[in-house]
C-alpha positions in Angstrom: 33.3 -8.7 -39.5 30.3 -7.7 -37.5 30.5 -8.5 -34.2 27.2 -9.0 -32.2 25.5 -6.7 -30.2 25.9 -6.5 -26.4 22.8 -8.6 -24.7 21.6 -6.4 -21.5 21.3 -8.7 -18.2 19.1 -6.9 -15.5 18.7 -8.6 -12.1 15.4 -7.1 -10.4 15.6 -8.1 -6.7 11.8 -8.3 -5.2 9.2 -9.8 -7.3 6.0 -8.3 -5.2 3.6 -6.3 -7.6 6.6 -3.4 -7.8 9.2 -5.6 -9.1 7.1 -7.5 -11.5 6.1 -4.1 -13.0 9.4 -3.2 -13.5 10.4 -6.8 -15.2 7.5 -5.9 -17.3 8.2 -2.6 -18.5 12.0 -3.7 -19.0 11.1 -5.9 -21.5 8.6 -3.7 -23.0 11.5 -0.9 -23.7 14.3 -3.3 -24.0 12.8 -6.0 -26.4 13.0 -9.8 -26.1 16.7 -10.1 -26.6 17.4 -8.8 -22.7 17.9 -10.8 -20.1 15.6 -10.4 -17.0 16.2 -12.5 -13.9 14.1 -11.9 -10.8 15.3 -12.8 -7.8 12.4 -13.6 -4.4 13.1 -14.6 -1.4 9.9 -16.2 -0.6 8.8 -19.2 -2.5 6.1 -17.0 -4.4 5.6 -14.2 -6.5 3.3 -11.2 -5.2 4.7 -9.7 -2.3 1.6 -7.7 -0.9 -0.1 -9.6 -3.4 -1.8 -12.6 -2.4 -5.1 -14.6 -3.2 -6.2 -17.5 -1.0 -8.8 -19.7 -1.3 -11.9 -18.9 1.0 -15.5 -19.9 1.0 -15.0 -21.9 -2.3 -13.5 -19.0 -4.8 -10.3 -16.4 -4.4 -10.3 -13.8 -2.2 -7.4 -11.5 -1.2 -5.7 -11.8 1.6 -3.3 -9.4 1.3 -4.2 -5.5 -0.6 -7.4 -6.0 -2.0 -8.1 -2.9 -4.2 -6.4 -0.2 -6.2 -7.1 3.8 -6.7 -9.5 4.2 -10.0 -8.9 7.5 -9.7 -5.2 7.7 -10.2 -4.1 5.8 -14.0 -1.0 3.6 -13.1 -3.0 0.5 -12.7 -6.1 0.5 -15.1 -3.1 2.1 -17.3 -1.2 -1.5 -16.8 -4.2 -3.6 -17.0 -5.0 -2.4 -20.4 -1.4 -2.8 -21.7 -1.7 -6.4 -20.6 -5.4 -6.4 -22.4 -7.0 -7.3 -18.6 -9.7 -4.3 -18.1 -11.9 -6.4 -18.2 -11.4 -7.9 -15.5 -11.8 -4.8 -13.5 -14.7 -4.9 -10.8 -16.0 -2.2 -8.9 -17.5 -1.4 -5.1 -21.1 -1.7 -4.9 -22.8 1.4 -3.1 -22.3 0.4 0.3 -20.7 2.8 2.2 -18.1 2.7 5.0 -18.3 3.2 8.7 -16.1 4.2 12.0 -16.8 2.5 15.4 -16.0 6.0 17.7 -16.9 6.9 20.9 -18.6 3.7 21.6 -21.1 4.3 18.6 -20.8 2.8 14.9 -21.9 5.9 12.7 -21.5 6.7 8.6 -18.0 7.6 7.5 -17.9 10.5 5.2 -17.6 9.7 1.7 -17.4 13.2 0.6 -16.4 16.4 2.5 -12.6 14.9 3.5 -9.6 14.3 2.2 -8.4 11.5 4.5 -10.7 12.1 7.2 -9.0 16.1 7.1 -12.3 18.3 6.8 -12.8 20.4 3.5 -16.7 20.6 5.0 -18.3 21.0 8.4 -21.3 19.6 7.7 -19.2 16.3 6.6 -18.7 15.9 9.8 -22.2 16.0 12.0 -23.1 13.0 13.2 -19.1 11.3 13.9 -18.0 14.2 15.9 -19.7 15.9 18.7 -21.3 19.2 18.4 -18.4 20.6 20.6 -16.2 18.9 17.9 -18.4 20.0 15.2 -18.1 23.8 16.5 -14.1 23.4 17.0 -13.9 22.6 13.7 -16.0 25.5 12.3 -13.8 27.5 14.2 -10.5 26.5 12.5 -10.1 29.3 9.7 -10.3 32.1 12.1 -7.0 30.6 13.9 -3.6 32.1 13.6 -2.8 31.4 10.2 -0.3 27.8 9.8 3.0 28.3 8.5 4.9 25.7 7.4 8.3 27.6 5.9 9.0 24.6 3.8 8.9 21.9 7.2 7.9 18.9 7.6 5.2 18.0 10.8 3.5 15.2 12.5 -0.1 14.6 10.6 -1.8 14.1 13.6 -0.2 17.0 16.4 -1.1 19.3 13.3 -4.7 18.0 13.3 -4.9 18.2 17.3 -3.8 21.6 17.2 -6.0 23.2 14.9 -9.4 20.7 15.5 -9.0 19.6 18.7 -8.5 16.1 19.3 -12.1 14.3 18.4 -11.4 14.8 15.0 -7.8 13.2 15.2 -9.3 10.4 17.5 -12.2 9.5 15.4 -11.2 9.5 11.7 -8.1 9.9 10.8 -6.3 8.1 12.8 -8.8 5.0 12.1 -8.3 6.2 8.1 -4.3 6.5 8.3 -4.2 3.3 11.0 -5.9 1.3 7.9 -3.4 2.2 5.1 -0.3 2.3 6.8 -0.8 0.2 10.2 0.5 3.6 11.3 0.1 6.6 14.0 -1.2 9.7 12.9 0.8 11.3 15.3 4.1 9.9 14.1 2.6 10.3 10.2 5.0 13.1 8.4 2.2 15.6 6.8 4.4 16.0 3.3 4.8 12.1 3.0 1.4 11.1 3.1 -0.8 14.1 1.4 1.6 16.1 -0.3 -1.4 17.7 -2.3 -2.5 19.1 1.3 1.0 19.9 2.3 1.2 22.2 -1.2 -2.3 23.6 -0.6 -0.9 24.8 3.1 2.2 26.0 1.4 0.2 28.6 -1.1 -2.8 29.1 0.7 -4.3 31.4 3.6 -3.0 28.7 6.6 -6.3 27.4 7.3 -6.3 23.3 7.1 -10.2 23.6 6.4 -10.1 26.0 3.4 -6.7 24.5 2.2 -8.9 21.1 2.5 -11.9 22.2 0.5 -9.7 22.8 -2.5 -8.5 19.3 -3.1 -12.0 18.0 -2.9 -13.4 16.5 -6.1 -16.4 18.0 -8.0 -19.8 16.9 -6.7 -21.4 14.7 -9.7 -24.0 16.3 -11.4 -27.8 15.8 -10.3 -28.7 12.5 -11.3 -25.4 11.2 -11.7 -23.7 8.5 -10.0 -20.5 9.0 -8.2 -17.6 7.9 -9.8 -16.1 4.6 -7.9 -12.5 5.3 -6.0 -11.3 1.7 -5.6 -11.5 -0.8 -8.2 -10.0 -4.9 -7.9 -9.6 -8.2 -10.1 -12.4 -10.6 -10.6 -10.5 -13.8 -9.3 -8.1 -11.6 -7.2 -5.2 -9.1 -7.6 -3.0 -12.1 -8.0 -4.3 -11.8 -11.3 -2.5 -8.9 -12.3 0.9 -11.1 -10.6 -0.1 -13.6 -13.4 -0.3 -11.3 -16.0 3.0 -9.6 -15.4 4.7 -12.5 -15.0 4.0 -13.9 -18.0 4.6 -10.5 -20.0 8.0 -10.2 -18.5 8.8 -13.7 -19.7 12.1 -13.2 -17.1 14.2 -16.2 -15.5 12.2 -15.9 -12.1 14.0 -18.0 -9.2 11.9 -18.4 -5.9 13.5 -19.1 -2.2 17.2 -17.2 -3.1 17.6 -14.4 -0.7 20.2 -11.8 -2.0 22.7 -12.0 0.4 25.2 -9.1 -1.0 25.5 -6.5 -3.9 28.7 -5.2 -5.2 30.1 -3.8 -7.8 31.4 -6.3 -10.8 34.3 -5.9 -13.7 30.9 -4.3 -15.6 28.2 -3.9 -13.8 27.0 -5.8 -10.6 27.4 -8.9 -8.8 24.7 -10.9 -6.5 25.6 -13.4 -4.4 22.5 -15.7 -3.4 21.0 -18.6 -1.7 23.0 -20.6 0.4 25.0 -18.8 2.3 27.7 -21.3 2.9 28.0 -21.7 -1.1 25.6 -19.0 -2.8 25.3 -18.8 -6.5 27.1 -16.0 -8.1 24.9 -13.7 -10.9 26.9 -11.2 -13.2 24.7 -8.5 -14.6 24.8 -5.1 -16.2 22.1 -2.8 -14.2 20.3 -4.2 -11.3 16.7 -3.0 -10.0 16.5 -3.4 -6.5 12.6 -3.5 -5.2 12.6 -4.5 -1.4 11.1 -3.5 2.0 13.8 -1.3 3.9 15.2 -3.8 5.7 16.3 -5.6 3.0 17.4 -2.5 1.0 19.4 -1.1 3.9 21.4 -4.4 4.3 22.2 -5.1 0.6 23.5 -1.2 0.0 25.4 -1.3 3.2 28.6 -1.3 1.6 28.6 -0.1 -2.3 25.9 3.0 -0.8 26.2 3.5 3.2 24.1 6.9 2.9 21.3 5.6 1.1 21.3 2.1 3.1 21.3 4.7 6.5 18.4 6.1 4.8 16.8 3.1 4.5 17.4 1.9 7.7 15.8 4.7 9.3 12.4 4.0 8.3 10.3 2.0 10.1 8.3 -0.6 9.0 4.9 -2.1 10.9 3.9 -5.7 10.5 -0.4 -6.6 10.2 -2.4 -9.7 10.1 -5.3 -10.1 8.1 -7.9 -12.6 9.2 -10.3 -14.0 6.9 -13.4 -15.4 7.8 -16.3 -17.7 5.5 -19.5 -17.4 7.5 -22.7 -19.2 7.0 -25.0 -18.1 4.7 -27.8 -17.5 7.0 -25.4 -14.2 8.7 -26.8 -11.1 8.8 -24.1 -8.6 8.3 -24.6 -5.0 8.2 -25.4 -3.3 4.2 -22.2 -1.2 5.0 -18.6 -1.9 2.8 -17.2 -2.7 6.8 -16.3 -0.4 9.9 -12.7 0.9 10.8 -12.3 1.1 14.5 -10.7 4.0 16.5 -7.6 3.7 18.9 -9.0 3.1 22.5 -12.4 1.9 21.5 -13.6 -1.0 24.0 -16.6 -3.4 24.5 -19.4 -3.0 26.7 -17.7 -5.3 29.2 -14.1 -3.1 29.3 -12.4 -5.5 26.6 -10.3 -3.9 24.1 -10.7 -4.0 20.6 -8.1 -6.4 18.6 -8.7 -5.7 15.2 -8.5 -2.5 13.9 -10.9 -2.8 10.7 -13.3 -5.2 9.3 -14.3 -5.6 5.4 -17.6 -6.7 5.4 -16.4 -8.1 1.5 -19.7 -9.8 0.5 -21.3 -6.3 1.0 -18.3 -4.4 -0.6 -17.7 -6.5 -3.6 -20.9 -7.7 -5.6 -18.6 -10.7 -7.5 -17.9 -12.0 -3.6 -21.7 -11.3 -2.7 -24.6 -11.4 -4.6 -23.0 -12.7 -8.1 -22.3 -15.5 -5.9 -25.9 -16.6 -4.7 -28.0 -16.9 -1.6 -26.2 -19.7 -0.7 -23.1 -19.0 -1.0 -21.0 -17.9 2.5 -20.3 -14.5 3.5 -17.2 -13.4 3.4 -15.3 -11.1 6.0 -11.8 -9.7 6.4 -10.5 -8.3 10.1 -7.5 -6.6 9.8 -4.9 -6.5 13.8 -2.1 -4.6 13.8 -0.9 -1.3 14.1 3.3 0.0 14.3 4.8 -0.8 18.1 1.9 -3.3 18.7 4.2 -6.5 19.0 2.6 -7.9 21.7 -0.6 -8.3 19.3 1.5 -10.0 16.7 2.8 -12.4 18.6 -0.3 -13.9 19.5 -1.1 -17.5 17.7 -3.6 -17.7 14.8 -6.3 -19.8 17.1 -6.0 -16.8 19.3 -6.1 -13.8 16.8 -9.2 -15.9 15.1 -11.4 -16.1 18.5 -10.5 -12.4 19.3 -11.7 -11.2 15.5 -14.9 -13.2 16.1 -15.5 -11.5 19.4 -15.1 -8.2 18.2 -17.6 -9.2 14.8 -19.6 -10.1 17.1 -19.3 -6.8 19.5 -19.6 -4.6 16.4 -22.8 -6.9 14.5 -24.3 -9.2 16.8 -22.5 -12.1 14.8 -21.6 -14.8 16.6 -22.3 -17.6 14.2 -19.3 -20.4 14.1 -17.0 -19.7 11.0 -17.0 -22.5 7.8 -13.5 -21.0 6.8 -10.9 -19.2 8.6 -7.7 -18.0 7.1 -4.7 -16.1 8.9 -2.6 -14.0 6.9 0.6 -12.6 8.4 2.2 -9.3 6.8 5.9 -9.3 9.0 7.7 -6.0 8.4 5.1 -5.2 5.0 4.0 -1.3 5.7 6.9 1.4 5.4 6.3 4.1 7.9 5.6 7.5 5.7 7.2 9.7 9.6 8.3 13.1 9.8 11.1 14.0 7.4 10.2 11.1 5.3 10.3 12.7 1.7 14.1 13.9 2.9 15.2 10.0 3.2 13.8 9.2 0.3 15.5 12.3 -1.7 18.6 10.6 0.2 18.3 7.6 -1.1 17.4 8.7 -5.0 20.5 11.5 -4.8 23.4 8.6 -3.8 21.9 5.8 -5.8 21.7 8.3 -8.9 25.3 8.3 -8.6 25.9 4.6 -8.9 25.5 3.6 -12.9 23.6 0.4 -13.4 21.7 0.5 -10.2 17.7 2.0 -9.4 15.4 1.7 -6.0 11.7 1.6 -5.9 9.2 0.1 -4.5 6.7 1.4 -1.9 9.0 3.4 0.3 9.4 6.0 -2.0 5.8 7.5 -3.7 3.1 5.5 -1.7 2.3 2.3 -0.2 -0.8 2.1 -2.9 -1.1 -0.1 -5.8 -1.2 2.8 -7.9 2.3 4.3 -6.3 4.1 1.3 -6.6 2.8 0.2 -10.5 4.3 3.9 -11.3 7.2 4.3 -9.3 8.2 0.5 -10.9 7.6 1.9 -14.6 9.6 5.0 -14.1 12.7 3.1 -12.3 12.5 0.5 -15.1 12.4 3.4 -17.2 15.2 5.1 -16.4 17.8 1.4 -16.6 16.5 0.8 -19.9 17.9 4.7 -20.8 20.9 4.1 -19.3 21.5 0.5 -20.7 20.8 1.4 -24.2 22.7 4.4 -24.7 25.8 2.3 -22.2 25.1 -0.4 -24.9 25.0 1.8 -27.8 28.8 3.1 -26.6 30.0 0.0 -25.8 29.2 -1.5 -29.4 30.7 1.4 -30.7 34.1 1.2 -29.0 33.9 -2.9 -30.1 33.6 -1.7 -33.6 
């Protein structure tokens, strides 16, 4: 008699955008048989993810764009038949509020603010800072020998510190709520890193390398960011559906061990939590959570985890009246240390002008409809900001609008977003925790990590880190199943 093939059960603990994608692309390789059960803490699905109502539509409130330029995503989108829903940036371009001036950010020229052209520069530097620059090739050559250094003291050393100061600290404070100074080079532009590693040692020449191709006369610039008519929770949807997993909200995982089999999660109350029995189990959580649940089954890789820090950010979203006059710019990043006329210190650290950047929030929308505007407060080690109530963080945004536009006009809408704990730290020595991690967890059948500690805290990073952990259970699970099936028989 024929007995019947072994079911798989996978738990995937997270269900932000990187364990959705890994739901996803389990039950694309394993079929609709397997059992997928995603376990969330919170009581919603998205993580990062998240689409509020403001001005009378969606509008993100959490990541609000994705890296055209890289496939992961528009690669996704069109297996779950969604690119059309892909919008672009309009051609307003970006600014930096530095040395008490708002000037043009460089759109071309940099790669993360780090000059591959001078000329990128004029205009946001001085001219001393300008000529520092120029200066950089003829510099001792750098030599790395394989090492790992602080982003920013590499910058100051070889520019000076205008350059550090005024763009890439404001770029790098923007994607990672982080410190250029405490930013590990290798961690956050390993292309630069390898560049510096074969090159002559100069940061400027190494630079000018990984710059794209100018378009040709005539031709418009490719767009680098892309987002969801309607809101990246729209690609949350989408996955969620295509997964078609057991999805259970408000159930923190409260320990993971090993079972008779495979795994066993203990969840939700912790006086009497539910016990889950399952044969691989995809863990995709901040550090903290990661370090906690491999504490005992994998102390090296929860150590890992546990030493990289995590920064917490608000965003607050404001509907303004129509009549507004903000500036034709996609919004302004502000430098560390940047102050108003009167002595006050900046709060927020960026603003998306997002009726300017995005024409399906702006002028799709009508004359009439309000204009909408993201400031973004927080950077690592600033608790003191974080602790401040919403009331508060919304009157010190408005000032600074105001400071930076001349916009003082009283809000329709107001929305605050809190992001506790939500952007990993990319420090020194960062690509050696997470080679930490991936060498003791490859050693525990049944069990993969990902999530946006590991290969970026981008959309693009997580969507491909998720697919290539989910990737590598389903190979183990069907040639485990495969054997087992076999013994049976």
């Amino acid at each position: 008699m024929t007995r019947p093939q072994h079911v798989p059960h996978i738990a995937v603990i997270g269900g932000g955008v990187s364990g959705l994608t890994a739901a996803y692309e389990l039950r694309r390789l394993l079929g609709r048989a397997a059992r997928i059960t995603v376990l969330e803490q919170s009581r919603r699905l998205g993580g990062k993810l998240a689409t509020a109502q403001l001005g009378g539509g969606a509008f993100d409130v959490g990541a609000e764009a994705f890296l055209v330029r890289r496939p992961e995503v528009l690669d996704l989108l069109a297996d779950l038949d969604a690119s059309g829903e892909v919008v672009n940036p309009t051609s307003a371009g970006p600014t930096v509020r530095a040395g008490g001036r708002t000037v043009p950010m460089p759109v071309t020229g940099t790669v993360q603010g780090v000059p591959g052209s001078v000329e990128a520069l004029r205009g946001v530097l001085s001219a001393e800072g300008v000529a520092r620059v120029a200066e950089e090739p003829s510099a001792p050559p750098l030599r790395l020998d394989g090492g790992d250094v602080a982003l920013g003291r590499m910058l100051r050393a070889r520019f000076g510190d205008e350059l550090t100061d005024r763009l890439v600290d404001p770029m790098l404070g923007g994607v990672y709520a982080g410190d250029a100074d405490r930013l590990g080079l290798r961690a956050t532009m390993p292309a630069l890193a390898r560049a510096l590693d074969e090159g002559d040692g100069s940061v400027l020449h190494a630079a000018a390398g990984l710059l794209p191709p100018a378009p040709a006369p005539g031709e418009p610039r490719a767009p680098v960011f892309g987002t969801l008519r309607g809101g990246l929770i729209r690609l949350i949807d989408r996955l969620a559906e295509a997964a078609g997993a057991t999805v259970r909200l408000g159930l923190p995982v409260h320990a993971l061990t090993r079972g008779d089999v495979g795994w066993r999660l203990a969840f939700g109350a912790v006086p009497s939590p539910e016990l889950l029995e399952v044969d691989a189990v995809l863990l995709a959580v901040p550090p903290p959570a990661a370090r906690r649940l491999l504490a005992v089954t994998a102390p090296a890789a929860a150590a890992a985890y546990g030493a990289i820090e995590v920064a917490s950010s608000v965003v607050v979203s404001l509907a303004l009246p129509p009549a507004a006059r903000l500036p034709e710019a996609s919004g302004v990043l502000i430098a560390r240390g940047e102050r108003h006329d009167d002595g006050t210190d900046f709060t927020a650290k960026a603003f998306t002008f997002s009726s300017r950047k995005w024409r399906h929030l702006g002028d799709d929308r009508g004359s009439a409809a309000p204009l909408l505007v993201r400031g973004s407060i927080g950077r690592v080690g600033e608790i003191s900001t974080m602790q401040r109530d919403d009331d508060e963080l919304i009157r010190a945004v408005r000032a600074d609008l105001a400071e930076l536009t001349g916009v003082r006009a009283d809000p329709i809408e107001a929305v605050v977003t809190r992001w506790g704990g939500a952007l990993p730290q990319y420090g020194v020595g960062h690509v050696d925790l997470v080679r930490r991690i991936r060498t003791e967890v490859a050693g525990l059948a049944g069990l993969e990590v990902t999530g946006a500690a590991f290969d970026g805290i981008g959309l693009a990073a997580c969507v491909g880190g998720a697919r290539r952990a989910a990737a590598a259970v389903a190979a183990e699970l069907t040639s485990t199943t495969i054997l087992r099936d076999s013994v049976r028989g």
